[in-house]
N, C-alpha and C positions, 0 to 999 in steps of 0.2 A: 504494500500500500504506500509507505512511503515513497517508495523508487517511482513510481507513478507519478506521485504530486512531484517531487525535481523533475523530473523530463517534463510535465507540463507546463513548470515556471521557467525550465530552461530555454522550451518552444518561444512560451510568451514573450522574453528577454532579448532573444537571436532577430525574431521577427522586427520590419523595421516600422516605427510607427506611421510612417510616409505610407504605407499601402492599405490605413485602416481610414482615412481621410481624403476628401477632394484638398487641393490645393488652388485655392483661386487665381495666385497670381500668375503661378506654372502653365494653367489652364490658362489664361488671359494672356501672357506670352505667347505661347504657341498658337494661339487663333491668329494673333497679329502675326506671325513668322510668316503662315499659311498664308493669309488674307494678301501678303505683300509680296508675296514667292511665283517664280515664276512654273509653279505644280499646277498641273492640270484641274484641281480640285481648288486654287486659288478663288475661283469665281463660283464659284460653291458654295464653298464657305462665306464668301461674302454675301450671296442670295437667302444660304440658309439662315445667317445670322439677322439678314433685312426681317425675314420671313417671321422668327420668332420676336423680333419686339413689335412688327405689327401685331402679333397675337400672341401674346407669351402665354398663354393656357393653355396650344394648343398640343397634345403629346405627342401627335404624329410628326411635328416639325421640330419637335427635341427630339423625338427618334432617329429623326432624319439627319439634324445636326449630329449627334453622334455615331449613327453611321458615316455619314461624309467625312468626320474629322477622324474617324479610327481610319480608316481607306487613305487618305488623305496621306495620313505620318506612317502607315506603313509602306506606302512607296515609297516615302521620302527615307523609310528604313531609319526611323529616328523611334527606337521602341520606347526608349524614356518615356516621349510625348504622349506614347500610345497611351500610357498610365494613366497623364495625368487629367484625364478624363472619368476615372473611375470614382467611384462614392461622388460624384459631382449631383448637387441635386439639380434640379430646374434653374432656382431662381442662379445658382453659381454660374450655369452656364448663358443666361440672360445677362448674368452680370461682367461675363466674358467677352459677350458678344457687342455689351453698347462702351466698354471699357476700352476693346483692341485698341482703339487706334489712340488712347490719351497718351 
């Protein structure tokens, strides 16, 4: 029973806390990288990002944004980026989207 609970506080300790959180600015970064790049998903992302603050309730256009932007940085073979879209909620990614270009 012991040995259990140390392997499980050793898991918990190794793991990094970067991958249990969005990160907004990292996210907000990388939209603008995208948005300004010359990747084919540039104009994408800047449509999908138009798309969500016309209607930022809508879930198909944050799906859509997320799908664009996973696509996006895995061509660009930047897998960091790929992350730092995950645990992002809505309003994070809203807030990535009207922030890119400050």
């Amino acid at each position: 029973m012991t040995i259990r609970r140390a392997w499980i506080l050793c898991v918990v300790i190794v793991v990094p806390t970067h991958s249990f959180a969005c990160d907004p600015s990292v996210l907000r970064e990388n939209v603008n990288r995208l948005e300004e790049s010359d990747s084919p998903f540039a104009g994408t992302i800047i449509f999908d990002c138009i798309d969500i603050l016309r209607d930022p309730n809508n879930e198909k256009l944050l799906n859509k944004f997320v799908s664009d932007f996973v696509s996006a940085v895995e061509l660009s073979k930047n897998l960091n980026a790929a992350s730092a879209i995950d645990k992002c909620s809505a309003e994070d990614i809203r807030a990535a989207c009207f922030n890119a270009n400050d």
